[in-house]
C-alpha positions in Angstrom: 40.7 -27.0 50.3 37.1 -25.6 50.4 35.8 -25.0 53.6 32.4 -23.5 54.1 33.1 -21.7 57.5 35.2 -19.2 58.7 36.2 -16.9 61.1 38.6 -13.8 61.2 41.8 -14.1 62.9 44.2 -11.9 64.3 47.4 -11.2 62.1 50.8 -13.0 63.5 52.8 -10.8 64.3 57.1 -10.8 65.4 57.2 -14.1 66.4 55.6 -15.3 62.9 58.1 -13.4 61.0 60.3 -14.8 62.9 59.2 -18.1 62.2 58.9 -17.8 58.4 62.9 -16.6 58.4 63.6 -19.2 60.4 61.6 -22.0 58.8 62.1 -20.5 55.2 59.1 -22.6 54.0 55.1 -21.9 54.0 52.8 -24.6 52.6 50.9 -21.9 50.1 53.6 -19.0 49.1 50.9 -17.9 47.3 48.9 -16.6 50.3 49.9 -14.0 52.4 48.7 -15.2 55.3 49.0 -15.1 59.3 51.6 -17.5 60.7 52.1 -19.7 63.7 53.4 -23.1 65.5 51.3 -25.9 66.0 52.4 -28.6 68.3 50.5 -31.9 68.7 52.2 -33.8 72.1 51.0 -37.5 71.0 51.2 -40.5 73.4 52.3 -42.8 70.7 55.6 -41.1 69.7 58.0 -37.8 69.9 55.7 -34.4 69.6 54.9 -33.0 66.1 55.7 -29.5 65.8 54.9 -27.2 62.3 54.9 -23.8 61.2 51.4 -23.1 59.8 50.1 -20.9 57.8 46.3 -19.7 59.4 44.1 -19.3 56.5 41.4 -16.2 58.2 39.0 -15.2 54.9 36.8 -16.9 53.3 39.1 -16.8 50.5 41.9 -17.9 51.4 40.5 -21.1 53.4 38.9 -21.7 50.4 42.5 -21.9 48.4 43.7 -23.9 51.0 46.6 -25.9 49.5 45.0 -26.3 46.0 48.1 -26.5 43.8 50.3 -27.3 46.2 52.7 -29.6 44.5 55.3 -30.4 47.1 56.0 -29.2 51.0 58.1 -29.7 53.5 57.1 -31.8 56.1 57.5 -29.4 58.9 55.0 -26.8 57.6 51.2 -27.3 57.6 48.1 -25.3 57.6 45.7 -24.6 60.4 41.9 -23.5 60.1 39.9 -21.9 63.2 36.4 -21.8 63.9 34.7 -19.1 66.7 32.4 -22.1 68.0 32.7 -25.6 67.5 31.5 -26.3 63.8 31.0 -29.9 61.8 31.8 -28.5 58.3 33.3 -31.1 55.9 36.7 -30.7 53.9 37.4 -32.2 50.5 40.2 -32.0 48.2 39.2 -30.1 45.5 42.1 -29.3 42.9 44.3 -30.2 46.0 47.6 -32.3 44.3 49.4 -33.9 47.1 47.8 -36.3 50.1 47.3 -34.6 53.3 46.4 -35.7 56.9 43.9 -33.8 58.5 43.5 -33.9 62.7 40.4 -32.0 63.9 40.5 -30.5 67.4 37.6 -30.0 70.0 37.4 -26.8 72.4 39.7 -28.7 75.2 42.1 -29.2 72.3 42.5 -32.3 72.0 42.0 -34.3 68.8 38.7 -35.6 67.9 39.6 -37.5 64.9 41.8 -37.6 61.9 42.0 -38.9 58.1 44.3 -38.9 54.9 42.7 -37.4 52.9 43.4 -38.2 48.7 44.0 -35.7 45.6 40.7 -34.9 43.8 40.9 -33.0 40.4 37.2 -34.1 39.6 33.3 -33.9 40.9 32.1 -35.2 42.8 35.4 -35.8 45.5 35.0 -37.4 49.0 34.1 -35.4 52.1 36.1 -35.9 55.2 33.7 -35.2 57.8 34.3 -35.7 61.8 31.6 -37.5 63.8 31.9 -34.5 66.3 31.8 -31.2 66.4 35.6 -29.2 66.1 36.8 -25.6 66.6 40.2 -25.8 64.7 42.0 -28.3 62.4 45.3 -28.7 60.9 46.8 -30.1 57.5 50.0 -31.5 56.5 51.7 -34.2 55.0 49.9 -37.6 54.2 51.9 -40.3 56.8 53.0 -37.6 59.3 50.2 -38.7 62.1 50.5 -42.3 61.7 54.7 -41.8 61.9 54.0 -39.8 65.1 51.4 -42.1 66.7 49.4 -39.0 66.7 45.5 -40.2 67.9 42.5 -38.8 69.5 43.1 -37.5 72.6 46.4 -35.9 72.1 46.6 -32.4 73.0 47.0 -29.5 70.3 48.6 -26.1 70.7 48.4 -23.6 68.6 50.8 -19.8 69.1 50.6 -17.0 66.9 
């Protein structure tokens, strides 16, 4: 997933490794990165809960889940922005379907899409209508199954 901003984040820590033992799944295993738990409490249906990678360089959100052929569906991957931001995703070299949900600075979800594989140029840009600070990727269908919509609140621990 390209992304074309980014901001450093602080590295996981105990509770993360804890997690990854625990979990025993990262969407990437190819990037080292900082872990957490994201948990989206949606009206529609029972909470969603995943360990996330948090993808903190400019590399490494760039990488995003490019290549990623299969993953479980309670793992994901989260991207945070220092101010709230309008930067389009796309699917570049990205193999499997993914939802998307973008979050504002009162977390709480702006919007979201399912977003489709592109291994060609030009591929489709999933823009939100409104500024976000964070968003968070994972399996095509898992929103809709959780009646996950905008307005439902997003946490994030690391």
């Amino acid at each position: 997933m390209v992304l074309l901003a980014v901001l450093g984040l602080a590295a996981c820590g105990a509770a993360c490794a804890h997690a990854r033992t625990r979990t025993g799944a990262v969407p990437n295993p190819s990037l080292d990165l900082p872990q957490g738990n994201l948990t989206i409490a949606g009206s529609g249906g029972p909470e969603l809960s995943l360990h996330v990678q948090i993808a903190q360089t400019p590399q490494s959100q760039q990488k995003g889940l490019m290549g990623v052929t299969k993953m479980p569906d309670h793992v994901g991957m989260a991207f945070l922005f220092g101010e709230s931001t309008s930067t389009a995703f796309w699917m570049k070299d990205t193999l499997i379907p993914l939802d998307i949900a973008f979050w504002d600075s009162k977390s709480r979800i702006a919007t979201t899409f399912t977003m489709t594989p592109c291994t060609a140029n030009p591929c489709h840009l999933y823009q939100p209508a409104t500024p976000y600070v964070g968003s968070v990727e994972m399996n095509a269908g898992l929103l809709a199954a959780r009646g996950i919509k905008a307005g439902d609140r997003v946490t994030l621990t690391r």
